[in-house]
C-alpha positions in Angstrom: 6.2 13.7 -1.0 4.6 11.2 -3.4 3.7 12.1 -6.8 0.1 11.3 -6.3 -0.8 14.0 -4.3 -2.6 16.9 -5.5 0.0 20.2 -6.3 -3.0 22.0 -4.3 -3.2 19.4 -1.6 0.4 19.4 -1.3 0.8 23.0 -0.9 -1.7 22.6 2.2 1.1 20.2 3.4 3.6 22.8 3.2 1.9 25.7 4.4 0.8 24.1 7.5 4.2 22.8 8.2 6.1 26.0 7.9 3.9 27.2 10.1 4.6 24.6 12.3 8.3 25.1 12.3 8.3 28.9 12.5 5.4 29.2 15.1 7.5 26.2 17.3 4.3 25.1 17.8 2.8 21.3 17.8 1.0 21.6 14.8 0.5 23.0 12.0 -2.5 23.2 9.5 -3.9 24.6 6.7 -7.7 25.0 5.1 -8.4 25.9 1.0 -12.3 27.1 0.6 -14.3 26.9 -1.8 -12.6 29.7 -3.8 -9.5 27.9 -3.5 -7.9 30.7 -0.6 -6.0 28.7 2.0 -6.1 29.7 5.4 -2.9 28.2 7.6 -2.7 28.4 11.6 -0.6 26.5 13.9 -2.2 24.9 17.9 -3.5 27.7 20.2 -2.7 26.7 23.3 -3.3 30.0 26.1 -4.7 29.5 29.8 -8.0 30.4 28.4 -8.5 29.1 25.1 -6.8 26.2 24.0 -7.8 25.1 20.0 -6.1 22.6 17.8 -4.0 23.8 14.5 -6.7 22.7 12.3 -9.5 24.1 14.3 -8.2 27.5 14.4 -7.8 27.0 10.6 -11.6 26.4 10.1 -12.1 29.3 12.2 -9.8 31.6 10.5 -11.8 30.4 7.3 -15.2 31.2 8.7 -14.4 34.5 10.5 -12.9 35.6 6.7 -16.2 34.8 4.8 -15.8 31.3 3.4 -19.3 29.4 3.0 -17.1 25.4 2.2 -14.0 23.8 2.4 -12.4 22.2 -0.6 -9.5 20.2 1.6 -7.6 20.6 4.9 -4.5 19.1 6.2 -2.3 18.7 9.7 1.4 18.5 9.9 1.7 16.9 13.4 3.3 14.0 15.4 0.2 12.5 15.9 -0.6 9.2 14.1 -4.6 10.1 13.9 -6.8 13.2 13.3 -9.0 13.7 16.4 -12.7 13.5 15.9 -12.6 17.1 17.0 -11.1 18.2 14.1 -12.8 16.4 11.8 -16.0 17.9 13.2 -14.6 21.0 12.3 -14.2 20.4 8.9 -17.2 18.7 8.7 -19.4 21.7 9.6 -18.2 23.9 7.2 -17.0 21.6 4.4 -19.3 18.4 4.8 -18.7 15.0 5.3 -16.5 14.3 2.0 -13.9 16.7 2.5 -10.5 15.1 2.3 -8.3 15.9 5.5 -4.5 14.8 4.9 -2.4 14.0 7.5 1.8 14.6 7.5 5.0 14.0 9.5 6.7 16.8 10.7 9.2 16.3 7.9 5.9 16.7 5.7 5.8 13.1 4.4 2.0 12.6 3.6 0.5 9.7 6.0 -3.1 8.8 5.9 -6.0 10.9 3.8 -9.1 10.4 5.6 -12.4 12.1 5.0 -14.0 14.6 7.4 -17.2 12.4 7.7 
């Protein structure tokens, strides 16, 4: 991972993709509040509920008490972040929270802001 990233930011990176690998699922991700607790969940993907990695990390964040998010990130094959997920973030962290997207390998791609 490059140097530039944040130890904190990349620790997101590696939560979310160990999750990723050990939950075989498409994604990973991986929230840090405002207190700096990280939250990490992987895609839900039942008949009847079907959520994203990261939004299922946002929820996890909200159902345990946290009032903002600091930073998020994805590990996923996907070359964007779906306005979706950004939406999430964006309701409980606010337009300027950072949102860091990895490779499956974990190789940081592009940092774009939940806005």
């Amino acid at each position: 991972m490059t140097d530039t990233l944040h130890p904190e930011d990349r620790k997101l990176i590696t939560l979310a993709r160990a999750t990723r690998a050990r939950n075989g699922v498409a994604e990973g991700a991986a929230v840090r509040d405002e207190t700096g607790r990280t939250y990490v969940a992987g895609t839900v993907a039942l008949d009847s509920l079907r959520l994203s990695a990261l939004q299922t990390a946002v929820a996890m964040a909200v159902a345990s008490g946290a009032t903002s998010l600091e930073a998020a990130a994805v590990v996923s094959e996907a070359v964007a972040v779906p306005d979706t997920d950004r939406a999430a973030v964006r309701d409980l962290g606010g337009p300027a929270t950072p949102v860091l997207l990895a490779g499956p390998d974990g190789t940081p791609g592009a940092t774009i802001t939940a806005g």
